[in-house]
C-alpha positions in Angstrom: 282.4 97.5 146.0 281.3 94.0 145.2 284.1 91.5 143.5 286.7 94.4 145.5 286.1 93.0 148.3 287.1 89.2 147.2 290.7 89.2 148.4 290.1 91.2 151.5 287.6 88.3 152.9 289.9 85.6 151.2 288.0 84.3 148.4 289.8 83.5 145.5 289.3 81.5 142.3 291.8 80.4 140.4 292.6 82.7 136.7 290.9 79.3 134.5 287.2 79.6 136.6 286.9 83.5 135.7 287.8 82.5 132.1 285.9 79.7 131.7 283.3 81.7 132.8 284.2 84.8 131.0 284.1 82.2 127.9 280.7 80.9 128.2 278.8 83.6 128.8 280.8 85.3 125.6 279.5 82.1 123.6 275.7 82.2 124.8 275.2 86.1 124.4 276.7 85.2 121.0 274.3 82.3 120.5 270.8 83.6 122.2 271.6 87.6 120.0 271.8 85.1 116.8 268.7 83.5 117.7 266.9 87.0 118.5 268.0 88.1 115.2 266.7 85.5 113.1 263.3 85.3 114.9 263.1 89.3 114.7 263.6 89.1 110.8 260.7 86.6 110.1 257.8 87.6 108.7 255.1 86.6 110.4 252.5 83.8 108.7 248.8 84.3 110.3 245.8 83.2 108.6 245.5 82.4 104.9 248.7 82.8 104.1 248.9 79.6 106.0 246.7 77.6 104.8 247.4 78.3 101.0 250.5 75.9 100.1 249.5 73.2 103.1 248.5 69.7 102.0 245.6 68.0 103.1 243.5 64.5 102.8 239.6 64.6 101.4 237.4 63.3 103.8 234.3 63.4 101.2 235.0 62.9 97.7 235.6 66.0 96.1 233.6 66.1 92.5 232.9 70.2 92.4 232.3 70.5 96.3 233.6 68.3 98.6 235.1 67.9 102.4 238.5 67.6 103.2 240.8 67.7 106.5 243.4 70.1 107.3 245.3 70.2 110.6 242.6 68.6 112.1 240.0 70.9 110.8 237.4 70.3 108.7 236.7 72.8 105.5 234.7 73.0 102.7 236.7 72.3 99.4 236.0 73.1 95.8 237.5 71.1 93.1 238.0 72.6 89.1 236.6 69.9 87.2 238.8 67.1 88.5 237.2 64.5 90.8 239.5 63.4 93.8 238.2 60.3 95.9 238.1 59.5 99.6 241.7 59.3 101.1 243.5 61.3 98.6 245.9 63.9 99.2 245.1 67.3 97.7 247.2 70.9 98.2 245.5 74.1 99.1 245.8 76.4 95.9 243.5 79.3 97.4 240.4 80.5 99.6 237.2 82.1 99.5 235.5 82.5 102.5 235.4 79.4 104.5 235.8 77.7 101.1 239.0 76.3 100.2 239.6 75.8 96.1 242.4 72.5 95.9 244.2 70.8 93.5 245.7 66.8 93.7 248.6 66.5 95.1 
């Protein structure tokens, strides 16, 4: 029965409240199925496929083997043949293990 019984208990809203209303819940179903959609289609990124691409800063020189920070984290990281001091920025170019193999920035 509900909204029926509006005019019998003499409750009425004006024609622009309903579609004002009408209109904004049109706009965010509209908005929040977008959202779901694009979220849905992602692929989801876990583990080393997040790590490989991300930059990071060395911590302890890295001649062969070396330390360097990455989101916070400390890891082991593994130079080929160039030497990258203290402070500098490197990029994650692959992993082995809890070994990370990087390249200067």
């Amino acid at each position: 029965m509900g909204l029926w019984l509006l005019p019998q208990i003499d409750f009425q809203l004006p024609l622009w409240v309903i579609l004002l209303a009408e209109a904004v819940l049109l706009v965010s179903s509209v908005y929040f199925y977008h959202v779901g959609t694009v979220t849905l289609d992602q692929k989801p990124r876990t583990g080393s496929e997040t790590i490989i691409g991300s930059s990071a800063v060395v911590v302890e020189s890295v001649n062969l083997k070396g330390m360097i920070r990455l989101d916070g984290e400390l890891w082991e990281a593994v130079t080929s043949g160039v030497p990258i001091p203290r402070g500098g920025e490197v990029v994650v170019v692959g992993r082995d293990k809890m070994r990370l193999w990087v390249k200067p920035k």
